[in-house]
N, CA, C and O of each residue as an XYZ file, in Angstrom:
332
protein
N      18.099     33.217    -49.538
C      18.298     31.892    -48.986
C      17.461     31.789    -47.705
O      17.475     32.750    -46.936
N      16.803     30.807    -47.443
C      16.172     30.265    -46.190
C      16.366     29.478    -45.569
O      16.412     28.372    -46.107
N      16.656     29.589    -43.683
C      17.145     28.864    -43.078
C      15.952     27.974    -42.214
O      14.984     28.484    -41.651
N      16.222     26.769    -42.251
C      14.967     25.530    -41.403
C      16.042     25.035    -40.821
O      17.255     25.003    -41.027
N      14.962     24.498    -39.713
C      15.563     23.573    -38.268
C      14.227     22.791    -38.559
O      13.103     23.169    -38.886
N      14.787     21.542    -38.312
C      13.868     20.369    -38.093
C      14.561     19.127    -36.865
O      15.656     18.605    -36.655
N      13.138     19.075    -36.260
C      13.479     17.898    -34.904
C      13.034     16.180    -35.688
O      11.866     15.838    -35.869
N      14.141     15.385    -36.021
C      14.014     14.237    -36.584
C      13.336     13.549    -35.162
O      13.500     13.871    -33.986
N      12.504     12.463    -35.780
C      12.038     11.760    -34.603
C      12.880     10.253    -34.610
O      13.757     10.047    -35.449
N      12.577      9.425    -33.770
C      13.249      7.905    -34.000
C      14.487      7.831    -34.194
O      14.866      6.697    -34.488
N      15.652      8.995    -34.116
C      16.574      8.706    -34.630
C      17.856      9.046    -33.560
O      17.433      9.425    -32.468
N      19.259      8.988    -33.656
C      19.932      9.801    -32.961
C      20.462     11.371    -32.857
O      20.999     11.971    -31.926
N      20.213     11.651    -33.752
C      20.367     13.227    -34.336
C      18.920     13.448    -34.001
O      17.880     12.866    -34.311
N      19.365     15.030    -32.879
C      18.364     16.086    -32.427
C      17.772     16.844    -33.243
O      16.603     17.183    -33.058
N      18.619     17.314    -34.486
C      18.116     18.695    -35.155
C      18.763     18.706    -35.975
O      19.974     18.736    -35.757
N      18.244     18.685    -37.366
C      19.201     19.185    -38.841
C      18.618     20.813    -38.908
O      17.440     21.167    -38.859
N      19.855     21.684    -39.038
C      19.927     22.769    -39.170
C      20.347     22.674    -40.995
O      21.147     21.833    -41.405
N      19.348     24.116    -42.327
C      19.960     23.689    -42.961
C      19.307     24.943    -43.876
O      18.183     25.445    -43.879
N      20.178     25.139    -44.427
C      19.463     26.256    -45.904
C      19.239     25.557    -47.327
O      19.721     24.574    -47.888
N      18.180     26.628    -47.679
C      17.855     25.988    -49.112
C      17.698     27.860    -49.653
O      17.171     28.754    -48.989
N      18.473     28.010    -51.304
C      18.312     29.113    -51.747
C      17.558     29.080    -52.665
O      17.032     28.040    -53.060
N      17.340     30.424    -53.259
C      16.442     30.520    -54.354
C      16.386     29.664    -55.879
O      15.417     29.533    -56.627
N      17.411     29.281    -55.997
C      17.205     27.497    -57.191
C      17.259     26.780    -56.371
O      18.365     26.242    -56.427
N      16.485     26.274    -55.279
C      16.226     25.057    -54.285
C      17.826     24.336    -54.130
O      17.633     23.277    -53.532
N      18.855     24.439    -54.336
C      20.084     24.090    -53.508
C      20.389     24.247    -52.560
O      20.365     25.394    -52.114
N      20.897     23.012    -51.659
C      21.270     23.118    -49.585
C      21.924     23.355    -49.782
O      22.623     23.058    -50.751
N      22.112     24.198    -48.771
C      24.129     24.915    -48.205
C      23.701     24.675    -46.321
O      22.662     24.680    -45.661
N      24.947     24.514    -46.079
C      25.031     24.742    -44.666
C      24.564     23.508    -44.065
O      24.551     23.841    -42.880
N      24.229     22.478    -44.093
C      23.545     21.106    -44.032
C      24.420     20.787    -42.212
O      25.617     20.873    -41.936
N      23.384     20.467    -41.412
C      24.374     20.232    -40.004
C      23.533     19.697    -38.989
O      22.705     20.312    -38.317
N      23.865     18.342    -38.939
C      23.075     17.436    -38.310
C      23.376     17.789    -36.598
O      24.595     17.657    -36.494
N      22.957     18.078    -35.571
C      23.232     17.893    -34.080
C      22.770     16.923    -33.608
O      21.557     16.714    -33.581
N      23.903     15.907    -33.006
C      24.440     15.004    -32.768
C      23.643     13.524    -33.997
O      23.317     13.749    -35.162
N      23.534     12.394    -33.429
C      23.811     11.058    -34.267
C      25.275     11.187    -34.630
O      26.063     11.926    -34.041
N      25.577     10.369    -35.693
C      27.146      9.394    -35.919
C      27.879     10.734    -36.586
O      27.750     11.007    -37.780
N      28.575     11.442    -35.763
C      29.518     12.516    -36.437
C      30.386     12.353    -37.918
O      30.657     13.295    -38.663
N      30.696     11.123    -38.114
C      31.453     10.912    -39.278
C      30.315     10.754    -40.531
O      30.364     11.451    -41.544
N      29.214      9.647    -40.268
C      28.561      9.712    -40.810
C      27.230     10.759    -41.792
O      26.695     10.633    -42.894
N      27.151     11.589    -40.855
C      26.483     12.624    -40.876
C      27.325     13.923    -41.652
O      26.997     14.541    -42.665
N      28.260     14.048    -40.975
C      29.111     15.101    -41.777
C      29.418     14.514    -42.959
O      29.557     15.402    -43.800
N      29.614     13.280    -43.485
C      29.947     13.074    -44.685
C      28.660     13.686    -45.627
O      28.805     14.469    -46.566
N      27.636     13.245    -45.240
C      26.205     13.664    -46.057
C      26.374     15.059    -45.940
O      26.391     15.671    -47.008
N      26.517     15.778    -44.792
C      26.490     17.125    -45.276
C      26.957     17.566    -46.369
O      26.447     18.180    -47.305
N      28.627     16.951    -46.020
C      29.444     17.864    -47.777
C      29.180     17.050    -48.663
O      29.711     17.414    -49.712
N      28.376     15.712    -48.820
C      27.753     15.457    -50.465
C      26.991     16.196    -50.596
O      27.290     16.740    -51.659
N      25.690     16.870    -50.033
C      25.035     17.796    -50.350
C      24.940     19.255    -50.708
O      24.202     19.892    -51.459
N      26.072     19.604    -49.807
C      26.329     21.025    -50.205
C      26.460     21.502    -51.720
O      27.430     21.222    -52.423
N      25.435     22.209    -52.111
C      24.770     22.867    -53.266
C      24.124     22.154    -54.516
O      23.848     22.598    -55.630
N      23.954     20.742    -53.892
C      22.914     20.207    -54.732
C      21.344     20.551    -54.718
O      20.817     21.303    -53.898
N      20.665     19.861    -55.784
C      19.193     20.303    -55.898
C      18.636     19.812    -54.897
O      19.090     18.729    -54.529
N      17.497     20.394    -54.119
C      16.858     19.764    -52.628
C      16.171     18.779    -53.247
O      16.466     17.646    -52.867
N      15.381     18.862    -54.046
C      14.437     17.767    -54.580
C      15.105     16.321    -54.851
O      14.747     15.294    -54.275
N      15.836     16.377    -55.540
C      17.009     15.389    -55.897
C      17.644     14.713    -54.747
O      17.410     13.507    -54.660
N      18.342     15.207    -53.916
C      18.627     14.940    -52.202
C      17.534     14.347    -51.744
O      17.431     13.124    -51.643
N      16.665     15.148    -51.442
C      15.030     14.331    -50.820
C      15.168     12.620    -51.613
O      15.461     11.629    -50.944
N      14.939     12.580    -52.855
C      14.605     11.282    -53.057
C      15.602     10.075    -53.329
O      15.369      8.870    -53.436
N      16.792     10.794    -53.405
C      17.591      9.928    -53.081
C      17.905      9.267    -51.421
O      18.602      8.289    -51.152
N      17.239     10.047    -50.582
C      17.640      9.709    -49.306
C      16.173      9.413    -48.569
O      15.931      9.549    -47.370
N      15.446      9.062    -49.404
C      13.983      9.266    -48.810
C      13.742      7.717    -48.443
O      14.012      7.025    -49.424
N      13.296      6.919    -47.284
C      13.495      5.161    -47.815
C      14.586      4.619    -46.878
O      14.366      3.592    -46.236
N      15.838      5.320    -46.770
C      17.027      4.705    -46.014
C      16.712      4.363    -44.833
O      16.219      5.261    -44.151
N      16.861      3.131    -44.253
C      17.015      2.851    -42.612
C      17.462      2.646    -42.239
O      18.481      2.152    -42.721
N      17.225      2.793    -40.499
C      18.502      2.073    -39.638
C      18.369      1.496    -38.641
O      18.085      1.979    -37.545
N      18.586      0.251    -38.945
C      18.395     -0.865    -38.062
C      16.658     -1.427    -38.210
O      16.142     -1.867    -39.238
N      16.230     -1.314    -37.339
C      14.328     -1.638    -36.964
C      13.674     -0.274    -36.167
O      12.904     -0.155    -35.213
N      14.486      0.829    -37.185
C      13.953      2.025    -36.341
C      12.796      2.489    -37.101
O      12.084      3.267    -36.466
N      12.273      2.122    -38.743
C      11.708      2.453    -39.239
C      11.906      3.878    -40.565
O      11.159      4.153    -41.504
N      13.173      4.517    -40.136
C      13.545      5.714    -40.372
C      15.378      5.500    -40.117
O      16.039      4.572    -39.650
N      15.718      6.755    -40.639
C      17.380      7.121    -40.614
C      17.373      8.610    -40.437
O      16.470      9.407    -40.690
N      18.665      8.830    -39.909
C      18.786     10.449    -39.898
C      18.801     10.846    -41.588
O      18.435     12.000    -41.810
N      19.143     10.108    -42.680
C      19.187     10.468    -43.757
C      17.832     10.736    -44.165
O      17.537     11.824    -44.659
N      16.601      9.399    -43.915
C      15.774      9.559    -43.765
C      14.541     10.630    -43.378
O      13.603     10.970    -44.099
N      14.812     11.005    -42.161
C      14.291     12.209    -41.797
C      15.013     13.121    -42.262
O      14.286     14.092    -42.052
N      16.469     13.755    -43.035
C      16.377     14.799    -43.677
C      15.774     14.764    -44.986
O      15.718     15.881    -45.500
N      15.354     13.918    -45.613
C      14.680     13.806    -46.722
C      12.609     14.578    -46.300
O      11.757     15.329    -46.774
N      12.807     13.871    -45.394
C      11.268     14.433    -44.783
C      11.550     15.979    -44.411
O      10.608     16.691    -44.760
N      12.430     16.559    -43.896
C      12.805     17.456    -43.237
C      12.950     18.527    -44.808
O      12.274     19.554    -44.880
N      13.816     18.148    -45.866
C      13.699     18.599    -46.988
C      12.465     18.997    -47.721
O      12.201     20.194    -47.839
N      11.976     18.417    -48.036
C      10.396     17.995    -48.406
C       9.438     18.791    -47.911
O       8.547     19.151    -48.680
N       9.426     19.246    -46.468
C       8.643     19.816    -45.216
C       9.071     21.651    -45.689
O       8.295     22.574    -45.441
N      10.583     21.869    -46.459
C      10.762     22.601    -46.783
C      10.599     23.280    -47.330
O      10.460     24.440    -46.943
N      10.493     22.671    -49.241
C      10.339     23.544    -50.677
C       8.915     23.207    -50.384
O       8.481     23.973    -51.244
N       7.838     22.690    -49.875
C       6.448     22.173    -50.019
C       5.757     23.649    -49.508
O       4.534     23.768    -49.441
């Protein structure tokens, strides 16, 4: 299993901390700081789904006129990963 840290830009969340194992499934998914409820909910939908699958379902989402979402940038952050 391999562990990435990624710095989202534009957003309120500092840093998704997050593993991906050897059949590309996240574990451990953990946004620092942005909307605590929000964020933790995405974590445990993700926990041990396919990364690829995650990426494009969340790839696109925004928030507000920021251009981007924390969901958003973990999709980039994903992506930046298995690539």
């Amino acid at each position: 299993m391999q562990n990435f840290s990624y710095e989202p830009v534009r957003v309120c969340s500092k840093q998704i901390i997050f593993s991906v194992d050897d059949d590309g499934k996240l574990h451990n998914v953990n946004f620092v700081g942005g909307c605590p409820g929000n964020l933790s909910a995405i974590s445990k939908l993700v926990e041990g789904k396919d990364a690829k699958q995650i990426a494009e379902i969340l790839r696109g989402n925004l928030c507000g006129n920021r251009g981007t979402s924390c969901a958003d940038q973990f999709a980039l952050a994903i992506n930046a990963a298995i690539n």
